[in-house]
N, C-alpha and C positions, 0 to 999 in steps of 0.2 A: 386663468393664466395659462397659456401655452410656453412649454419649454422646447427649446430648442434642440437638437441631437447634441450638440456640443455641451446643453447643460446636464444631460442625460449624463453622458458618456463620464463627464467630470463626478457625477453624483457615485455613480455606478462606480468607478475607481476610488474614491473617497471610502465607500463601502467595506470594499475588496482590501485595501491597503490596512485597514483597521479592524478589520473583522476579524479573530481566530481561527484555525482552520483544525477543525476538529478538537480544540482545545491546545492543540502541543505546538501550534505557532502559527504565524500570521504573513500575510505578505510578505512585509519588510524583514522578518527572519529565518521564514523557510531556506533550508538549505546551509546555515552559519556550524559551522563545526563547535561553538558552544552548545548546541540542542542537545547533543549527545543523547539519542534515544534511538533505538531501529521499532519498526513497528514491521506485523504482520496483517497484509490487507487480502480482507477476503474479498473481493469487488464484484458484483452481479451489474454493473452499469457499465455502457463501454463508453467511453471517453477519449477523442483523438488519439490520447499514445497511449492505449490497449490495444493488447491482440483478439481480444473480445469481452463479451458482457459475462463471463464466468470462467474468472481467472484470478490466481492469489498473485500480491506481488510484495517487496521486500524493499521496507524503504527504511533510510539510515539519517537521520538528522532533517529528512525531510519529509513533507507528505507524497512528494513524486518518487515513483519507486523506480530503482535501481539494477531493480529485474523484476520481470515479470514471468510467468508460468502461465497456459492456458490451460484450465481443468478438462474441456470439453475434448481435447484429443487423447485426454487419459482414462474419459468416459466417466470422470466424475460431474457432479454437478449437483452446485451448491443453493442453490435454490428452485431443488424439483418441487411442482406441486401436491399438497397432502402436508399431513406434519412427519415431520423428519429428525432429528436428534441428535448433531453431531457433537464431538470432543475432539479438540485438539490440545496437542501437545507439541513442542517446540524443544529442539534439540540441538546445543551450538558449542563444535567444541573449536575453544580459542586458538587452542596449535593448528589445525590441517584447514583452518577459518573457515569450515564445511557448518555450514545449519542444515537442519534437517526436519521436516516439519510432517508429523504424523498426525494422521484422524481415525477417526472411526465413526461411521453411522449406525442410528439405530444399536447400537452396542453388540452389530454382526459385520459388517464389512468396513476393513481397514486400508488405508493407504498410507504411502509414504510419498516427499518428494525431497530431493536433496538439492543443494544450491551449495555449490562449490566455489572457489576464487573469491567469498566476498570479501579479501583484504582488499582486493583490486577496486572493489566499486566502493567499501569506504573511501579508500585513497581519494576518491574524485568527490567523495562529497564528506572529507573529512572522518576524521578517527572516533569508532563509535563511545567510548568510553576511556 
């Protein structure tokens, strides 16, 4: 049986439409202000709307993040080769809507990165909680 591109395409959208997308939602309701979740992505893949393949980004009710951060201009980088060890920790105070998102490797070298205004980019993709 040959399939045609068009039965491809339909297939491949049937897929995508029904599939979960990391567990916390799925096509049809990525991005709905009932999600009510924010995630922190550590992403080593670049994908069209990154700034590169090692960059954390901060997404709120969806899995598309709502900013992004490149690690590699800060001289981090999250998937050097060898084993490596990191911790993070996650810090979000509700008044000044500033999160602040701390690490450490190897249990010697520490960073911080702050993400200010995210009342603003809730606003656009709904209220986290």
């Amino acid at each position: 049986m040959k399939l045609q591109l068009r039965d491809l395409l339909l297939l491949l959208h049937q897929i995508i439409s029904f599939h979960p997308i990391v567990g916390l939602t799925n096509a049809k309701t990525d991005g709905n202000i009932s999600n009510k979740f924010i995630g922190i992505e550590l992403d080593t893949f670049k994908q069209w709307v990154d700034p590169d393949g090692n960059h954390i980004g901060i997404d709120i009710n969806s899995v598309k993040s709502v900013k992004t951060e490149s690690l590699s201009k800060h001289g981090i980088d999250i998937a050097p080769i060898g084993p490596n060890f990191f911790n993070f920790w996650v810090q979000y105070n509700g008044s000044s809507k500033i999160l602040d998102l701390n690490s450490q490797l190897n249990s010697v070298r520490r960073w911080n990165l702050t993400f200010a205004n995210l009342d603003d980019s809730a606003s656009k993709s709904g209220k986290i909680f």
